[in-house]
N, C-alpha and C positions, 0 to 999 in steps of 0.2 A: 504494500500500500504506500509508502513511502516514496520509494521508484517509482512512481504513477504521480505521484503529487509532486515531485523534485520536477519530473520530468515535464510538467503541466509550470513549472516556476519557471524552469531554464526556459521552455519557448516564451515565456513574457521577454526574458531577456535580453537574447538571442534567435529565435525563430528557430528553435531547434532543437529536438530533444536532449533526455541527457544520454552525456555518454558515459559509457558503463565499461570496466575491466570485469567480463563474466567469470574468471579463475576466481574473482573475491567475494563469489556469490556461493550458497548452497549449494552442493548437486544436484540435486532437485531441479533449479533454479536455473542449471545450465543446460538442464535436457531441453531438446526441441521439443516445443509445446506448440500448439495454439492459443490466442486467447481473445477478449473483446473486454473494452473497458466501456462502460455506459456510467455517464454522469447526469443527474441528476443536483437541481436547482430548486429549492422552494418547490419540492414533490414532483418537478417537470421532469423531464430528460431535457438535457443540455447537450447530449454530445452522445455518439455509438458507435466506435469501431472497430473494427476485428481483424481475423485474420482466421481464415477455416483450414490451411494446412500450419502442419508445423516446418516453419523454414527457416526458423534461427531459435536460438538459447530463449527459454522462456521468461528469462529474465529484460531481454531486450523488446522480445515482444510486447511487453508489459508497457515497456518504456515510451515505445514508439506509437503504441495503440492510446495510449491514454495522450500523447502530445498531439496525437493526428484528433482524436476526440474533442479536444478543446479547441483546436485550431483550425482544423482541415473539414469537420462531416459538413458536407454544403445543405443541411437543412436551416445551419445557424450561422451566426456570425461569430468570428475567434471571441474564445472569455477573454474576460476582462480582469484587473489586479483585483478591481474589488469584488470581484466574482468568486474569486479561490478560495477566500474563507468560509463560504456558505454552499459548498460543490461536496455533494457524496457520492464517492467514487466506489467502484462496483467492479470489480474481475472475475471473470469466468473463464474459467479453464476447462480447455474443448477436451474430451477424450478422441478418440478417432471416431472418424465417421463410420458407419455401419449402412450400408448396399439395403436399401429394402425389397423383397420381391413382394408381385399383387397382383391380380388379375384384374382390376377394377379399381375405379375411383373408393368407391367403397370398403371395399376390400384394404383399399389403405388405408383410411382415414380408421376402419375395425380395430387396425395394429398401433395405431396411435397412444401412447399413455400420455395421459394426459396431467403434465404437471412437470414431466419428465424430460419428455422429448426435446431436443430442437430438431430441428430439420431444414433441410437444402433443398430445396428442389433445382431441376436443369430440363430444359428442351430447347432444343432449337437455337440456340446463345440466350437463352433468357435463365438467369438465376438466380437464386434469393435466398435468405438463411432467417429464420427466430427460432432466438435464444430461448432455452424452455421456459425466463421470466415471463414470454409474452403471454403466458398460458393464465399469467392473474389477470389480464386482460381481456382474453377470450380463451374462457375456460370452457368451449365446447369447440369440439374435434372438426368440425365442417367447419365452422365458422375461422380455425386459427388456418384449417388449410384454404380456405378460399380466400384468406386476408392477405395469406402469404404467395399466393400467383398474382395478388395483384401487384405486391411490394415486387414482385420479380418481373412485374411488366405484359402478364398476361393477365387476360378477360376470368373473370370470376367464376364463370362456369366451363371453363378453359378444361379438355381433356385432349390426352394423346396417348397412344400404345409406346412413346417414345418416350416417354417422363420420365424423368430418373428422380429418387427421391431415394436420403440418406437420412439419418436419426445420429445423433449425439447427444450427450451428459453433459452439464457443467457441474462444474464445483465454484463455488460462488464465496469468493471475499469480498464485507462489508465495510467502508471507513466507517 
């Protein structure tokens, strides 16, 4: 949590994350992870970015996702200094994605846990990912997969024999 908030001070700075010596982190910490920081302002979201493979030490991912969050997700505009004191910062740590099979829209949405899940969906170049918090938001299974073809840029009632669609866990740190 720390690295997530340093690295959210240095882009006031300098425009840039922090940089990190990963040998002086946990082990843990240097394994390639995934992750997504979502920040959160006076109960809003301020900021959501991730990263759905693991391509660097997770320690950096952390760093780089929470500086892209405050500065880069183009829903907002970069935080601001007086912003930082009042920002709850939120890490989820991807496990690997899991391949789902289905014969049917149905049939997927049957294998959905709900509370649990995130998922990716993919057809055609169009893709999209919610993190299993989306689920206190639309805690029924049709509704969070129809919310999420839209967030991927497809029509709501959007089907193809072609859809690929994956499930992930987070683990979730609170500031």
């Amino acid at each position: 949590m720390d690295t997530a908030l340093a690295s959210i001070k240095r882009g006031l700075e300098t425009q840039q994350p922090a940089e990190l010596v990963v040998v002086d982190y946990d082990p843990l910490l240097q394994e390639h992870r995934a992750s997504f920081v979502t920040l959160h302002r006076q109960n809003a979201l301020r900021g959501c970015i991730g990263s759905l493979e693991a391509g660097r030490p997770l320690i950096q991912d952390i760093a780089r996702n929470a500086f892209s969050a405050a500065f880069r997700d183009p829903r907002f505009p970069a935080v601001t200094q007086p912003e930082v004191s009042e920002l709850q910062i939120h890490i989820s740590i991807l496990s690997l994605p899991e391949a789902l099979s289905f014969e049917s829209e149905q049939d997927l949405i049957s294998q959905l846990r709900l509370g649990t899940d995130g998922l990716i969906i993919e057809d055609h170049g169009y893709h999209g990912t919610f993190l299993p918090a989306v689920w206190d938001s639309l805690p029924n299974a049709e509704d969070f997969f129809n919310q999420l073809k839209l967030k991927a840029g497809l029509p709501k009632n959007y089907w193809s024999n072609t859809i690929k669609v994956s499930r992930y866990t987070t683990e979730v740190i609170h500031s």
